[in-house]
C-alpha positions as CSV (number, residue, x, y, z in Angstrom):
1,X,-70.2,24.0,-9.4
2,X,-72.2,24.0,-6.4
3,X,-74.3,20.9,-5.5
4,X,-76.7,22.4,-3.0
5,X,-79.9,22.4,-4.7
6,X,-79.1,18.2,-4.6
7,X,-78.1,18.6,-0.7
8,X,-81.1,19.9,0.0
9,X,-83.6,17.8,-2.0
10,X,-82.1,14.7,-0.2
11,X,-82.3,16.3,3.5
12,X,-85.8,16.7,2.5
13,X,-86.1,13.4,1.9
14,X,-89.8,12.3,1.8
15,X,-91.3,15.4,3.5
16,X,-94.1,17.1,1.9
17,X,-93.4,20.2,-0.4
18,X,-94.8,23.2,2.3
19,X,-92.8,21.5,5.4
20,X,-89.4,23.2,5.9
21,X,-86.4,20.9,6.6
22,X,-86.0,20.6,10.5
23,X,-83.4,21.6,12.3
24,X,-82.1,18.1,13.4
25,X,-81.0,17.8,9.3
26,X,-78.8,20.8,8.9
27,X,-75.9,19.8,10.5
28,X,-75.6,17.0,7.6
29,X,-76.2,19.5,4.9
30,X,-73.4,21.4,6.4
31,X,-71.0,18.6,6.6
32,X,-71.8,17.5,2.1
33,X,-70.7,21.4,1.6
34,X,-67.5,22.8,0.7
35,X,-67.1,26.6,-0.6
36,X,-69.0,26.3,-4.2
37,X,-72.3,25.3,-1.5
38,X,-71.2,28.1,0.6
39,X,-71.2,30.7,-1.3
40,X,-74.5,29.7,-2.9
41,X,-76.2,29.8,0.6
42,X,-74.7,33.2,0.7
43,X,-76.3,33.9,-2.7
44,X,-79.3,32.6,-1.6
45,X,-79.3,34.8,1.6
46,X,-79.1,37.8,-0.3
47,X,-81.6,36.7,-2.4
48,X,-84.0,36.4,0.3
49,X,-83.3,39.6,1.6
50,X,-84.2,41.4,-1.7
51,X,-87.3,39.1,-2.1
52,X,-88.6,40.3,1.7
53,X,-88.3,43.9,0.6
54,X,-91.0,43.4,-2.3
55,X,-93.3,41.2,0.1
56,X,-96.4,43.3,1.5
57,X,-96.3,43.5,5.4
58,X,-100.0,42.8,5.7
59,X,-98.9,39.4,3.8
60,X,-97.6,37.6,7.2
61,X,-97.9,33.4,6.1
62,X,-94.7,34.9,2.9
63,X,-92.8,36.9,5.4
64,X,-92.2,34.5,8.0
65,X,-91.3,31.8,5.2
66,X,-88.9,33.7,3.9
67,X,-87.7,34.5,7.7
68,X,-87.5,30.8,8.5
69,X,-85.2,30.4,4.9
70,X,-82.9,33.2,6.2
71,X,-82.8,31.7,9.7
72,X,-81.7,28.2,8.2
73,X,-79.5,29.2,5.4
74,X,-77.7,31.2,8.1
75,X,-77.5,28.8,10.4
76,X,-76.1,26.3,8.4
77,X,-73.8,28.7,6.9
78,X,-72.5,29.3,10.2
79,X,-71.6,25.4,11.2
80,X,-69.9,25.0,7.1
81,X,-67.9,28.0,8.3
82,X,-66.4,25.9,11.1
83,X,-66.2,23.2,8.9
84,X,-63.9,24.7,6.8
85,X,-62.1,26.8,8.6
86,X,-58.6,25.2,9.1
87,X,-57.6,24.2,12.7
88,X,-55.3,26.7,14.4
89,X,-53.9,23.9,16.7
């Protein structure tokens, strides 16, 4: 079970509801994931890609939201990936 949702809500800490969690937090949300989180960010990602498809173009403010969600979610997918990738050495 994966226990992003709970990650995420305590990277966000005390932030208000329409501020995005900054950059300077993802590298611990990486580092409380393990594959269950992983493949939910990957859910997620997909998710967001078939929610950009049904968003009008003229409606700019919920495109680049949902850009920014992509960018982080695949950021931070990108640093669990090295995470859990076992050392070669």
């Amino acid at each position: 079970m994966s226990l992003l949702q709970e990650i995420l809500l305590q990277a966000k800490g005390d932030l208000p509801p329409w501020q995005s969690i900054p950059e300077d937090r993802w590298d611990w949300i990486a580092a409380q994931c393990g594959p269950a989180e992983q493949e939910e960010i990957q859910n997620r990602i997909r998710q967001l890609e078939r929610d950009l498809e049904g968003v009008e173009v003229w409606d700019g403010d919920a495109r680049d939201d949902i850009h920014k969600a992509i960018h982080m979610f695949q950021e931070i997918a990108v640093i669990v990936d090295g995470m859990l990738k076992p050392d070669p050495s």
